[in-house]
C-alpha positions as CSV (number, residue, x, y, z in Angstrom):
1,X,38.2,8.6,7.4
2,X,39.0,7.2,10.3
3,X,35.6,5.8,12.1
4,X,35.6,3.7,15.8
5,X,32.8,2.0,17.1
6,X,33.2,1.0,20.9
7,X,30.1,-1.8,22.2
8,X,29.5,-2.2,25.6
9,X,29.2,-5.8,27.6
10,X,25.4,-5.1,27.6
11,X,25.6,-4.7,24.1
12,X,27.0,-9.0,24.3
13,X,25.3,-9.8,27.7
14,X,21.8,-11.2,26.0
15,X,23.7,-12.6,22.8
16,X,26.6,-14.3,24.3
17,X,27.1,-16.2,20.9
18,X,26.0,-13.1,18.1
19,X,23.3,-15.0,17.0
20,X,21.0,-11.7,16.8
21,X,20.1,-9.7,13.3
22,X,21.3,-6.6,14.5
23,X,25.1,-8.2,15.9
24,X,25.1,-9.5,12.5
25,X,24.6,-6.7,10.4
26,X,27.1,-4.7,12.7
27,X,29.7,-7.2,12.1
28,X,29.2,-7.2,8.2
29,X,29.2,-3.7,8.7
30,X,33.1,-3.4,10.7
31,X,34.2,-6.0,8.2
32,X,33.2,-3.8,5.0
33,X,33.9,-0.3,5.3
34,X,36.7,1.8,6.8
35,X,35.3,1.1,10.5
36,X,37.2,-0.3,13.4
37,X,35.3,-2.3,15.9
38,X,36.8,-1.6,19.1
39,X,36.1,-3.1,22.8
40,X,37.8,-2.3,25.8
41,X,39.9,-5.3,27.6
42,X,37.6,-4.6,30.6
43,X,34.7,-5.3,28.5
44,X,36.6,-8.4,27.0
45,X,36.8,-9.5,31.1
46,X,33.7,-8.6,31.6
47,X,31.7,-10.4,29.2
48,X,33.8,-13.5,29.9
49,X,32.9,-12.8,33.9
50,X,29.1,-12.3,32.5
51,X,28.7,-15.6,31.2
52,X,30.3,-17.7,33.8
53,X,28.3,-15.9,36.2
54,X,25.3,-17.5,33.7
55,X,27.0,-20.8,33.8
56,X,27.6,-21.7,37.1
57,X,23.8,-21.3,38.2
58,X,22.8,-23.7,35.6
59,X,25.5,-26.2,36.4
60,X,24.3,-26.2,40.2
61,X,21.0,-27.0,39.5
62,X,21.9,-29.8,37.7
63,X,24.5,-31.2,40.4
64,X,21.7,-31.0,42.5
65,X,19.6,-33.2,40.4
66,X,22.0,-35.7,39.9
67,X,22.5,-35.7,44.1
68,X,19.0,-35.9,44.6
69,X,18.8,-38.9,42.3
70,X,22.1,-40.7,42.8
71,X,21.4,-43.0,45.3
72,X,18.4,-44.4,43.2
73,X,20.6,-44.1,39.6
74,X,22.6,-46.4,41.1
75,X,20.0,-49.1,42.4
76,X,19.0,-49.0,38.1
77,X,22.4,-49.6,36.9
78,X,22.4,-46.1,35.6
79,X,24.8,-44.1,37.6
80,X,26.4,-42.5,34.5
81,X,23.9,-41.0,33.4
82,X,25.6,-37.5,34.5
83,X,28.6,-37.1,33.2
84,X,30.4,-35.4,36.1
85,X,33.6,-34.3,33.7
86,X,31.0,-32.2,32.0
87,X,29.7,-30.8,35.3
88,X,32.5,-28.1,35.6
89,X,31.5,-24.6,34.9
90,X,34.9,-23.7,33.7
91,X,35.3,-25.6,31.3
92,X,32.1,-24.1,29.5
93,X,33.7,-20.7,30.4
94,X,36.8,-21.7,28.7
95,X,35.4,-23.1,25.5
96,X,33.4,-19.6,25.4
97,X,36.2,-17.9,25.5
98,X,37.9,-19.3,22.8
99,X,34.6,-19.0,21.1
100,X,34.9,-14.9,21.8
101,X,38.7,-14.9,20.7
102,X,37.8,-16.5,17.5
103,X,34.7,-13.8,16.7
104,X,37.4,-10.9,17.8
105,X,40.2,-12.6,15.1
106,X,37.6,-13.2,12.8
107,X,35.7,-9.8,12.7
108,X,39.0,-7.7,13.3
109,X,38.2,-6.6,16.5
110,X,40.5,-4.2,18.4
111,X,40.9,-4.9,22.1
112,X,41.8,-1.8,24.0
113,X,43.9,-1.9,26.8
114,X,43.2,-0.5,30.3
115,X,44.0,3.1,31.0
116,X,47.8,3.6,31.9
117,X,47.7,7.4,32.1
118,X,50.1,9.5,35.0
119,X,47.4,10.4,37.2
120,X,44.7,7.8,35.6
121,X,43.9,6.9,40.0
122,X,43.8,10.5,40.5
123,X,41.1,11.6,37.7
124,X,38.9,8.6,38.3
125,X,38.6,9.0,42.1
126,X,37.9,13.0,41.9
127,X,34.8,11.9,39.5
128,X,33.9,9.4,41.8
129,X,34.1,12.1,45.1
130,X,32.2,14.6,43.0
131,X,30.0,12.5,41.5
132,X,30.8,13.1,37.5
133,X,29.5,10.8,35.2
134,X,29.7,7.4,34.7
135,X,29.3,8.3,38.5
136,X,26.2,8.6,39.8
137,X,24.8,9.4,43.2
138,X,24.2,5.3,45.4
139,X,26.3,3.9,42.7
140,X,29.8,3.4,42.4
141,X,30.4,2.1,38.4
142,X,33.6,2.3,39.0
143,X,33.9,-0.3,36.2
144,X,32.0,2.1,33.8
145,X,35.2,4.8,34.9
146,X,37.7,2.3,33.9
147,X,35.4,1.7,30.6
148,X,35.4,5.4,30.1
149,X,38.9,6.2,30.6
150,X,40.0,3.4,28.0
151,X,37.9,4.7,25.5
152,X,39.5,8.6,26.1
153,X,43.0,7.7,26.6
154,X,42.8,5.2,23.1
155,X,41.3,8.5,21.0
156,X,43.7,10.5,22.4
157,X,46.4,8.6,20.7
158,X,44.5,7.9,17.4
159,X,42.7,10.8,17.2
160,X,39.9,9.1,15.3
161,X,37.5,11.6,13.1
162,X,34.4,9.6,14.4
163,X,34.0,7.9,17.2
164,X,30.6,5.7,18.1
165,X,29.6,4.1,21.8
166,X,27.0,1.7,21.9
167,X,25.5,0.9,25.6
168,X,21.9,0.5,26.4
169,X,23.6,1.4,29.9
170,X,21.9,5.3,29.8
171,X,21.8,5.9,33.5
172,X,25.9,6.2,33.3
173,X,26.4,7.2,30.4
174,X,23.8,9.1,28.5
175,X,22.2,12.2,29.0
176,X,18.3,12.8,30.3
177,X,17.0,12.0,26.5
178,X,19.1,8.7,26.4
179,X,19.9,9.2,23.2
180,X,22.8,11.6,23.6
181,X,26.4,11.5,26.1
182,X,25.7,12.4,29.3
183,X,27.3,16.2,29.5
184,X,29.3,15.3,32.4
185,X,31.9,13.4,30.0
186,X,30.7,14.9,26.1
187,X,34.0,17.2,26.0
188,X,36.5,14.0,26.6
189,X,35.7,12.8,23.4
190,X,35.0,15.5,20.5
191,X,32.0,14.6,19.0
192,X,31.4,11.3,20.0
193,X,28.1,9.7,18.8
194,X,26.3,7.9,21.4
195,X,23.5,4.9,20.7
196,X,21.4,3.0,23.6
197,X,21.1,-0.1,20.9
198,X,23.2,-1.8,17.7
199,X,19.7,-1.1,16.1
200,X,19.9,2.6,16.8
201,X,23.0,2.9,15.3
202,X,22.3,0.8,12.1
203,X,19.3,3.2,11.4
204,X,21.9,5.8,11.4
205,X,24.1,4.2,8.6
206,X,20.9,2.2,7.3
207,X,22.4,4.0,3.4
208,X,25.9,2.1,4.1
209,X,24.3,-1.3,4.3
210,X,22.8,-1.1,1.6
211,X,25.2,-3.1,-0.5
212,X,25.2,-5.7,1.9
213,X,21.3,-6.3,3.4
214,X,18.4,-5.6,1.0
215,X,15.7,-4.5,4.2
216,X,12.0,-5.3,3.7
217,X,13.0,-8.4,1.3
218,X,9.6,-10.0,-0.2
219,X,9.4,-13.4,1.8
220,X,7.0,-16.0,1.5
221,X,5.0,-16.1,4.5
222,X,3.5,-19.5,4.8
223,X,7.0,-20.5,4.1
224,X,9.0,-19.1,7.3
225,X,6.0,-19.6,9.4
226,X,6.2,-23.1,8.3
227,X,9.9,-23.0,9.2
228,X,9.3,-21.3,12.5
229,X,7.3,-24.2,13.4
230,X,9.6,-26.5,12.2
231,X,12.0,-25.1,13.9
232,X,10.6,-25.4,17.6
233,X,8.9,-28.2,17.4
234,X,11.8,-29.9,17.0
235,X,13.8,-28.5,19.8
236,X,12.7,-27.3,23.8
237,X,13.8,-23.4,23.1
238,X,10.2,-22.3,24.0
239,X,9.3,-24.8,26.5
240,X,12.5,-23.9,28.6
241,X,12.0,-20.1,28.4
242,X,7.8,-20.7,29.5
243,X,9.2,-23.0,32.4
244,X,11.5,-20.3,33.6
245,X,8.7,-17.2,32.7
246,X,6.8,-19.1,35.0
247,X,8.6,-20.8,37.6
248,X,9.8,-16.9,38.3
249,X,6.6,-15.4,38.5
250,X,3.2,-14.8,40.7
251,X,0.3,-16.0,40.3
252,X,-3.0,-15.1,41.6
253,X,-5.3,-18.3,42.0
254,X,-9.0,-18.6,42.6
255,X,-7.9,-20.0,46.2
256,X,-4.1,-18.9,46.5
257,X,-1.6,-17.4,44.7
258,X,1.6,-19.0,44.0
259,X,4.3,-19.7,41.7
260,X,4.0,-21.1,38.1
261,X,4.8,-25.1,36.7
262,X,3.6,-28.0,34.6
263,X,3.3,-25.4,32.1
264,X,2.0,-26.8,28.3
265,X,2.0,-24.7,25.1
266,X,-1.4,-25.2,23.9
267,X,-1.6,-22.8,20.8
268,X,1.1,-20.7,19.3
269,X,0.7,-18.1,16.6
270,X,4.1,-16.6,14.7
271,X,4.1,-13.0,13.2
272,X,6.7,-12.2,11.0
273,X,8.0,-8.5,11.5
274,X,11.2,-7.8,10.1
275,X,13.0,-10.1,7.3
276,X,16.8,-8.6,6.1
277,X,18.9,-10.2,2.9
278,X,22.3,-10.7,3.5
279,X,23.5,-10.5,0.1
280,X,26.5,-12.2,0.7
281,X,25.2,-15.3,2.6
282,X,21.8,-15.4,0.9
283,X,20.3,-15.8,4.3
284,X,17.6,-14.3,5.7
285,X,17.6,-12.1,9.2
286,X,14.3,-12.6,10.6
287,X,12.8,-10.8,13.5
288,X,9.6,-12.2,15.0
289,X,7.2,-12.5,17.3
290,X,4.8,-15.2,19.0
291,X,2.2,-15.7,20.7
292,X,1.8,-18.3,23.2
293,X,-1.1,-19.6,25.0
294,X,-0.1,-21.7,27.4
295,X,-1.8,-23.8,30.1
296,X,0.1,-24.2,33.6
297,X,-0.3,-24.9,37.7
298,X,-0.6,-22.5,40.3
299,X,1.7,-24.0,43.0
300,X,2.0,-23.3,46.5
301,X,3.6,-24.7,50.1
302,X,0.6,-26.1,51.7
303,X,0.5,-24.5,54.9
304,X,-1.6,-27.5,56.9
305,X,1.2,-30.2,55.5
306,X,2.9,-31.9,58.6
307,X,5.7,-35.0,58.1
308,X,4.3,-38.2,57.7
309,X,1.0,-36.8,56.2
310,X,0.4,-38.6,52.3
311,X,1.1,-36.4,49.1
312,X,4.1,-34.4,48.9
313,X,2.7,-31.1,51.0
314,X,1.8,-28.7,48.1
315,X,-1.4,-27.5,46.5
316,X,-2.2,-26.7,43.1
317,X,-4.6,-25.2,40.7
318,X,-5.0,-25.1,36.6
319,X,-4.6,-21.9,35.0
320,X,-4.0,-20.6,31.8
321,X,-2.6,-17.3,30.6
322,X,-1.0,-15.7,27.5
323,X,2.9,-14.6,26.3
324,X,4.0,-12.7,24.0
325,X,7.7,-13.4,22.6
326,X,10.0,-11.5,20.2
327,X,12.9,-13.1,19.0
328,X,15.5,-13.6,15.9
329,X,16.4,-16.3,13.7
330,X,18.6,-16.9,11.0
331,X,17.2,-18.8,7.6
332,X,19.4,-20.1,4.9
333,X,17.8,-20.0,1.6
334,X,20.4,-22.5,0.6
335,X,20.2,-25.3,2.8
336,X,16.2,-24.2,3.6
337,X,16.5,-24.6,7.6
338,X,16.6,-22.5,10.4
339,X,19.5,-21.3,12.8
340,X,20.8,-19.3,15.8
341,X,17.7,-18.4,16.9
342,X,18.2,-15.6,20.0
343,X,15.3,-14.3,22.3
344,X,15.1,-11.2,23.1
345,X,12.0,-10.4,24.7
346,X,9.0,-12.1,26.7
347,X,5.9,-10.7,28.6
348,X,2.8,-11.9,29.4
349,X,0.0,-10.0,27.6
């Protein structure tokens, strides 16, 4: 039987490093039975072009640090503190990469190439005038064409008996119901099956993992919540991710509103939901979720603040509210610790 599964750059975009459950039970999946994992060399780009474009932010912010504290750094004696060699996005973006060829060599993965048909220019520019899908009226995705047309020209010439696309990007691609390829395109590929998330699909061919992930294994509780706690209290995961919930956010004060900082995890409450055996590994896929109450400052420009007045021309107030995180983590009944843990999603409640 031949069996392709394409995945989409959203389907990498919030898991640069495939440190989620479901990533890992796809790969197990590609690597076990008759199945080639396919993305296009645009995606390949993409993905590369996703995270730099993460990167770079995060590097400026701290250049700006550093250059707002230089001048006193060096007064201290402790002007290298900041490694400026490491304060090159690049070089980030080029370890990644070689972090993404080694997952593609190591999991089989089949690049395919961009489409080199005759009149390739030709087809994609009359969907883009007459606005086929992946076009779409106010929106060019003329990246999502160049996607598509990868994907049909590479079945054409293997002719595979199932194919599978896996893109939460449904405005493009899917149909009204999301769950199905959008008409527009259905008849370039016979048959194709199309699923907004890897979890989607593995429900799907939940009976072929069987030999690979008992679901619903019998956990100890107190144990992984024990381990959870473990686990963040000795790192910053959580207070980084409330710091940038917050700092991105508005707030409505008893006197202004304003933006969110200062914030401090008062109380946190884990809730295991899912917990998957990989066999092989004997580790344990663990989805979860947390609760968070958390105790932060309103923060605001004070509008009566003029130069040379004392205090640094802001106003603040205490608050408090509550989030709600879902996340994965990996736990290794052999060593008994904790690993690539991967957020996924955070609200307030």
């Amino acid at each position: 039987m031949s069996y392709l599964i394409f995945i989409d750059t959203n389907v990498v975009h919030n898991d640069f490093f495939f440190k989620s459950s479901a990533i890992k039970k796809l790969l197990k999946f590609t690597n076990h039975k008759p199945v080639k994992l396919c993305i296009t060399e645009f995606n390949y780009n993409e993905i590369i072009k996703k995270y730099r474009d993460n990167v770079r932010p995060a590097i400026k912010e701290v250049r700006q640090v550093r250059n707002s504290v230089s001048k006193k750094m060096e007064e201290l004696g402790i002007g290298d503190l900041f490694d400026t060699e490491k304060l090159r996005a690049e070089k980030y973006v080029e370890n990644y990469k070689q972090f993404l060829d080694e997952v593609i060599e190591n999991n089989n993965i089949q690049i395919v190439g961009y489409p080199t048909g005759e009149h390739v220019t030709a087809l994609i520019s009359e969907r883009y005038f007459n606005g086929i899908k992946p076009f779409g009226e106010g929106k060019p995705s003329f990246q999502d064409a160049i996607i598509w047309q990868s994907m049909v020209e590479y079945c054409e010439n293997e002719e595979p008996e199932t194919v599978v696309f896996i893109s939460n990007n449904t405005s493009d691609f899917a149909d009204k119901s999301k769950n199905k390829i959008h008409n527009d395109i259905e008849d370039d590929i016979g048959g194709l099956l199309f699923y907004n998330t890897v979890g989607a699909f593995l429900e799907h061919e939940e009976d072929n993992l069987h030999d690979y992930f008992i679901d619903n294994y019998e956990y100890d509780k107190e144990l992984l919540e024990s381990e959870l706690r473990n686990f963040f209290d000795g790192n910053s995961s959580l207070d980084y991710t409330i710091h940038d919930l917050l700092m991105n956010s508005e707030f409505e004060g008893e006197y202004f509103s304003g933006w969110g900082t200062d914030g401090y995890i008062e109380d946190l409450e884990f809730e295991i939901l899912e917990v998957t055996l990989d066999i092989e590994k004997n580790e344990l896929l663990i989805s979860f979720g947390v609760e968070l109450s958390v105790s932060f400052s309103i923060e605001t420009i004070d509008p009566s603040f003029e130069r040379g007045d004392p205090g640094d021309g802001m106003m603040s107030e205490s608050s408090s509210t509550d989030i709600y995180l879902l996340g994965d983590i990996t736990y290794s009944l052999n060593e008994g610790k904790m690993s690539d843990y991967v957020e996924k999603e955070i609200d307030f409640l």
